[in-house]
C-alpha positions in Angstrom: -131.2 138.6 4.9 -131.8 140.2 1.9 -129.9 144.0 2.2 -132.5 146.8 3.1 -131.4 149.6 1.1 -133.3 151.9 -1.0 -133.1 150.2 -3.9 -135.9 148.1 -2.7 -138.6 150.7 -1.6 -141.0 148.0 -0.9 -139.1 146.7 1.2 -140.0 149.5 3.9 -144.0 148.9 2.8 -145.7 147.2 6.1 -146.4 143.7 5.0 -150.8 143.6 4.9 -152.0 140.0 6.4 -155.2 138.9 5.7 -157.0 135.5 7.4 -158.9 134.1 5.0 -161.9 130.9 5.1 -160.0 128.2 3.9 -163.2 126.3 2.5 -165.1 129.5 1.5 -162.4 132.3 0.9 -163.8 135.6 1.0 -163.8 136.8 -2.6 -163.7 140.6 -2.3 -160.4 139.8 -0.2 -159.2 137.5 -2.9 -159.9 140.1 -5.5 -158.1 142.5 -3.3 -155.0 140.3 -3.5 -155.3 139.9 -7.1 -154.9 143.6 -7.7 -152.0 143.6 -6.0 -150.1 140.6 -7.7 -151.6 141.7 -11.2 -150.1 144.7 -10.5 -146.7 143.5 -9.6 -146.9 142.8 -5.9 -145.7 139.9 -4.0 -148.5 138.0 -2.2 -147.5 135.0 0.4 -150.5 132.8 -0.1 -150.8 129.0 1.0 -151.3 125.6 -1.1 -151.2 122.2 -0.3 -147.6 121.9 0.0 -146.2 125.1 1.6 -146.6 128.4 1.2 -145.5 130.6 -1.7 -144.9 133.7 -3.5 -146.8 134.5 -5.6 -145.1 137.6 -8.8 -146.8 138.6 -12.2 -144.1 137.5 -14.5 -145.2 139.6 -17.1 -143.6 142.0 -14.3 -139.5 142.2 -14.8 -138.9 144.6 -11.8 -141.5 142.2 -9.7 -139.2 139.3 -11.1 -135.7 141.1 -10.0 -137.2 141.7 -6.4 -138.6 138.1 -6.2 -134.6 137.1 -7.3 -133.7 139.0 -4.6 -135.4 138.6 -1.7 -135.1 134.4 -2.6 -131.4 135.1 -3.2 -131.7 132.7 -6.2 -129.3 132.7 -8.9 -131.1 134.2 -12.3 -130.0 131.1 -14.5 -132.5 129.1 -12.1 -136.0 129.9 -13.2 -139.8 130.3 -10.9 -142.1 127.1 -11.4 -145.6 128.7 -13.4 -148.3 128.0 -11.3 -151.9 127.9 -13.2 -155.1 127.4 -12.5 -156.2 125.3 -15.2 -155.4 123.1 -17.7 -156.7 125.3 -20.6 -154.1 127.6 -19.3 -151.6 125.3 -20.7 -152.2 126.5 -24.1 -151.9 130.2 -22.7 -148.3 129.5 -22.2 -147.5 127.6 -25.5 -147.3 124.1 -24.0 -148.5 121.2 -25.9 -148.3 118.2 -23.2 -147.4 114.4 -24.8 -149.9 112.1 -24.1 -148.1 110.6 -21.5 -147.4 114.0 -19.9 -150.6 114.6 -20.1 -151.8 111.3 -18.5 -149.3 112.0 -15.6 -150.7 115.5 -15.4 -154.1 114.7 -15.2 -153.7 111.6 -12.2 -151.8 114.1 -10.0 -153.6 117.6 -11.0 -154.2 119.7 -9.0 -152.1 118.3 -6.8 -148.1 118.2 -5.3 -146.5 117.4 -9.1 -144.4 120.5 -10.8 -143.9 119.3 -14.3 -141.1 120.3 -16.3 -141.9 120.9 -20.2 -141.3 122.5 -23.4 -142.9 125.0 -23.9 -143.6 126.4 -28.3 -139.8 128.1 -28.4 -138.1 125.1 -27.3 -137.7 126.5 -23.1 -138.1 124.3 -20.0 -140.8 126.0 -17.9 -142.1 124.2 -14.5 -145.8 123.9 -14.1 -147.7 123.3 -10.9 -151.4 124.0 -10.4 -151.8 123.3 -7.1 -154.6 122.2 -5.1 -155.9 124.6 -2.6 -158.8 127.3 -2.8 -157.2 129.8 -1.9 -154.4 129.4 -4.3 -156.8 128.5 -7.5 -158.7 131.6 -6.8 -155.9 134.2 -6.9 -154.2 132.5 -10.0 -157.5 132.7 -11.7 -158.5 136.3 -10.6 -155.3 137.7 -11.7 -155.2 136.5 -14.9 -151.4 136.4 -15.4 -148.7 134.2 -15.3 -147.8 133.7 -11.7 -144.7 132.4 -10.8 -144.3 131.4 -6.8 -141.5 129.8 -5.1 -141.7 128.9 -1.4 -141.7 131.2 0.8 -138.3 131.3 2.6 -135.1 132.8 2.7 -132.2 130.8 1.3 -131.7 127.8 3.2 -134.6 128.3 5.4 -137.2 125.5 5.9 -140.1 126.0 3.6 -143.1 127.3 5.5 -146.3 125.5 6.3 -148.2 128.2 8.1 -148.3 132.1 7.6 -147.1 132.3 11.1 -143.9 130.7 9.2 -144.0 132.6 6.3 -144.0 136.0 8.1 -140.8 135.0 10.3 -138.8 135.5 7.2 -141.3 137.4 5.0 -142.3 140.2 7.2 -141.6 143.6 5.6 -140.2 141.6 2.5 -143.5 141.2 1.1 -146.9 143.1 0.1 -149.2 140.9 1.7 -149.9 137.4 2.9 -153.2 135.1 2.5 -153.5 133.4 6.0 -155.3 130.5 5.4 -154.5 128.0 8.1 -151.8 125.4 8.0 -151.2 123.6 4.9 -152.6 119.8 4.2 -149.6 118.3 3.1 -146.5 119.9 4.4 -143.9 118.8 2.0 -142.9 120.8 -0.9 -144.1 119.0 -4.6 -142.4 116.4 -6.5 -140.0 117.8 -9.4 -140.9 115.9 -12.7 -139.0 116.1 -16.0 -141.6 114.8 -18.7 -139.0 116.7 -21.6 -137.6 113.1 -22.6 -138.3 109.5 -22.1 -138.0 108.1 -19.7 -139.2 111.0 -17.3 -137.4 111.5 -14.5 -137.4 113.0 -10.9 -135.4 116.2 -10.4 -136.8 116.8 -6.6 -138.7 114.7 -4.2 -141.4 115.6 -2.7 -145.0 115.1 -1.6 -145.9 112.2 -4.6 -143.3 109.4 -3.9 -141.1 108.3 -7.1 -142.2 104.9 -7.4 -145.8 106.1 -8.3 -144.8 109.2 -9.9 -143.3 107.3 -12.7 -145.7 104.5 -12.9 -147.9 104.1 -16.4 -150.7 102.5 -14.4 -152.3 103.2 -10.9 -154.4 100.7 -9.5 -156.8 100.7 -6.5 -158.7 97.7 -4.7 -161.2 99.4 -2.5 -163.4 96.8 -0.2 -165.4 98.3 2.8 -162.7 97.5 5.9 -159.2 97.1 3.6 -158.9 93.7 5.4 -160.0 90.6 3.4 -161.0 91.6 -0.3 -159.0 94.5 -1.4 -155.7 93.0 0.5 -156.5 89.7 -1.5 -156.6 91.6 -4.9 -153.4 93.5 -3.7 -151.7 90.7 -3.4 -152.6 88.8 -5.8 -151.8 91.7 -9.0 -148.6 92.5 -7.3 -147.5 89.1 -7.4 -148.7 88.5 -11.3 -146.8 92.3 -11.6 -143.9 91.3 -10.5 -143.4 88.0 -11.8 -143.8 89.7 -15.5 -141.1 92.2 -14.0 -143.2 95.0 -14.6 -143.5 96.4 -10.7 -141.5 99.3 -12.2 -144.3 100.3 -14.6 -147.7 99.2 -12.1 -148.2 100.7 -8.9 -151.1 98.7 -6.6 -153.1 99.9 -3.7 -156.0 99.2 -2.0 -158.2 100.9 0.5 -161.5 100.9 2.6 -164.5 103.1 2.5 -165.2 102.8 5.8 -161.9 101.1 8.0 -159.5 102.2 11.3 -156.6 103.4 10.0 -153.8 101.4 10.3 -155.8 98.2 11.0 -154.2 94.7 9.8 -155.2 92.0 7.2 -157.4 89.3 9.0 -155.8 86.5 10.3 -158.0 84.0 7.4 -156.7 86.8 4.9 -153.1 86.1 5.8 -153.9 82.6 5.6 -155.1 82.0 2.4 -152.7 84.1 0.6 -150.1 82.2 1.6 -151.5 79.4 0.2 -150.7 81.8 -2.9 -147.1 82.3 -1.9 -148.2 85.7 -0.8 -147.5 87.1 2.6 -149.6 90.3 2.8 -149.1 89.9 7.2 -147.6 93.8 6.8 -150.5 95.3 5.4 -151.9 98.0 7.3 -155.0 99.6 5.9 -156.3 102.8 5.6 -159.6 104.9 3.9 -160.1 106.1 0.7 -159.7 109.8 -0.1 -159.6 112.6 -2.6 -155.8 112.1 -3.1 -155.5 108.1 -3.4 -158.9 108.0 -5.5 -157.4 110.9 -8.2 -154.1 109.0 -8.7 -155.7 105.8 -9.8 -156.1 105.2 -13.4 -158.5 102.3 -12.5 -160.4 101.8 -9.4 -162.2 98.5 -9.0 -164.7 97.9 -6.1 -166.0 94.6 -4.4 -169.9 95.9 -4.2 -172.2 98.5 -5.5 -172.0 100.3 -2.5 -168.6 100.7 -3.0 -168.8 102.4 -6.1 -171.7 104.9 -5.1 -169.6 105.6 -1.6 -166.7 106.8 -4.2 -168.8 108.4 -6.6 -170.8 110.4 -4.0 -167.2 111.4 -2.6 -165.9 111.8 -6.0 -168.3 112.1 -8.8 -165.6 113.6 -11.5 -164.1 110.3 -11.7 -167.4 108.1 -11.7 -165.7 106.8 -15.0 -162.6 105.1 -13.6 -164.7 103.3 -11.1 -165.8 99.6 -11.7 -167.2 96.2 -10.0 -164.2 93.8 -9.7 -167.0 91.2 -10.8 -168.9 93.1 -13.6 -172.5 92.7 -12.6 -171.6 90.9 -9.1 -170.6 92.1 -5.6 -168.2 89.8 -4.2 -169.1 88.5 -1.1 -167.5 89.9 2.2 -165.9 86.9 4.3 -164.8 89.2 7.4 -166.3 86.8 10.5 -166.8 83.8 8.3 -164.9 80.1 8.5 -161.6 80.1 6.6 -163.6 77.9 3.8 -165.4 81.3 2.7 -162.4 83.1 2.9 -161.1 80.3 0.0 -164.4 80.5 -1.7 -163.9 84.6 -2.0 -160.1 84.6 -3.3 -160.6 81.5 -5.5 -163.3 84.4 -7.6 -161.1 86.8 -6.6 -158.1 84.9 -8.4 -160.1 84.2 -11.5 -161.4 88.3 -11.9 -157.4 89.6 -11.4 -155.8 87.3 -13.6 -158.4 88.8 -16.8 -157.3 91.9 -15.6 -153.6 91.5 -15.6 -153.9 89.5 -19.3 -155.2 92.9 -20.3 -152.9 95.0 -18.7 -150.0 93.2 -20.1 -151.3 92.8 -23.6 -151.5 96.2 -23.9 -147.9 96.7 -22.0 -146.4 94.0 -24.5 -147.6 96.4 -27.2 -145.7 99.9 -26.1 
């Protein structure tokens, strides 16, 4: 525990907690919370990940208590957690292009990104993706730094239940606003050099952290169609030995979680010298649809189901078949199930000839 002594007077301050609406937080309270941290207060607020502390770092006493009560050594700087991506240039960070590519599949979302920022330092940037969090970053409007909101060596806290265990009396108030989504703290990236590299796992596995291309296959029951494509680009993918540089996915707009390929799926794709028999599928979602570069669909309902889900990224979104749904075989003789791969086939490979043309040309 961090020693109670006089030097930290706000230590004896009763820590305020306030339950917010995690879909609707109440703004006065927000703005209540953002006087405080703007004025050098420690607030225990929640994102996706864990919860954090959130200091003004414009704020050196804040800074020194924050050291403290962490018991972190002061060679081993806070992550900057922004709201925006225009706050970016607030800080003096110019992102590469492929930083900037990375940043923009996986934010707001689990990534901390470590850059340059205009006098040559390594600062960590997060901007995470919770209401709650966005709104007090951009109601204060100052540089907040927040680690997670445990004692040394203590498990990072996914509830303000948690937080308060270790945080009670340590801190000026804490945002209750429910248990987090995610649960695991965010992945550590190091964009400073190429090739970028993973200093922490986290939420974002590595493999498609450090991938230049996402793709997504979305059918209706991630059984027959999008398993097919799957399949079928991982197999061109790999045999180009680029699966380091390509992740694949696929998903459903509308499947039981967890469900298997269908039996003629399997089938045929071993035909292809493909054995897809461990797919289990799953929905689409806000996370998986963000992280794809590309995201092409079987039907036009596919696409508006996405777009009304996700209408931001209405431009990644495509037909497999430009102009043509692709037929669903689910129920139908293993002869349709050929018929569908054999288009299938013919719409991936045109797809992977342009992927690796422009691969070949990095």
């Amino acid at each position: 525990m961090v020693p109670r002594t006089s030097a930290w007077h706000h230590i004896f301050m009763k820590t305020r907690v306030i339950k917010l609406n995690p879909n609707v937080p109440e703004q006065n309270l927000i703005d209540e919370a953002a006087v405080v941290l703007k004025n050098g207060g420690l607030v225990v607020f929640p994102t996706e990940t864990v919860y954090g502390i959130a200091a003004n770092s414009l704020k050196p006493e804040t800074i020194d208590r924050l050291y403290a009560i962490k018991q972190r050594p002061k060679d081993k700087p806070f992550s900057v957690h922004i709201a925006d991506f225009a706050s970016l240039k607030d800080l003096g960070i110019t992102l590469s292009s492929d930083a900037e590519r990375v940043a923009k599949r996986f934010w707001p979302g689990p990534l901390t990104i470590v850059a340059f920022n205009n006098k040559g330092e390594k600062i960590g940037l997060r901007m995470p993706d919770n209401r709650i969090a966005y709104l007090l970053i951009k109601k204060a409007g100052v540089p907040v730094v927040a680690p997670s909101a445990n004692l040394s060596g203590a498990k990072p806290p996914v509830s303000a239940e948690e937080a308060l265990q270790g945080m009670d009396g340590l801190v000026d108030m804490v945002l209750d606003g429910g248990r987090v989504r995610i649960g695991i703290e965010s992945t550590v990236m190091d964009v400073t050099g190429k090739p970028f590299k993973i200093l922490r796992q986290g939420a974002i596995p590595q493999k498609e952290a450090l991938t230049d291309y996402n793709i997504l296959f979305v059918c209706t029951g991630n059984s027959c169609r999008s398993v097919m494509a799957k399949g079928l680009m991982e197999k061109f993918v790999k045999e180009a030995g680029l699966s380091d540089r390509v992740h694949i996915d696929s998903a459903g707009t509308s499947t039981f979680a967890g469900i298997g390929p269908a039996p003629n799926t399997v089938s045929v794709m071993k035909d292809e010298a493909v054995d897809v028999s461990d797919h289990t599928g799953k929905n689409i979602n806000k996370d998986i649809l963000k992280r794809s570069d590309i995201i092409f669909v079987m039907e036009k309902y596919h696409r508006d189901v996405i777009i009304g889900l996700m209408p931001e990224i209405k431009d990644k979104v495509r037909l497999l078949r430009e102009g043509f749904d692709i037929p669903d075989p689910i129920g139908r003789p293993l002869e349709e199930y050929r018929n569908v791969l054999g288009i299938i086939k013919e719409e991936i490979e045109d797809i992977f000839l342009k992927i690796f043309k422009e691969e070949k040309s990095r």
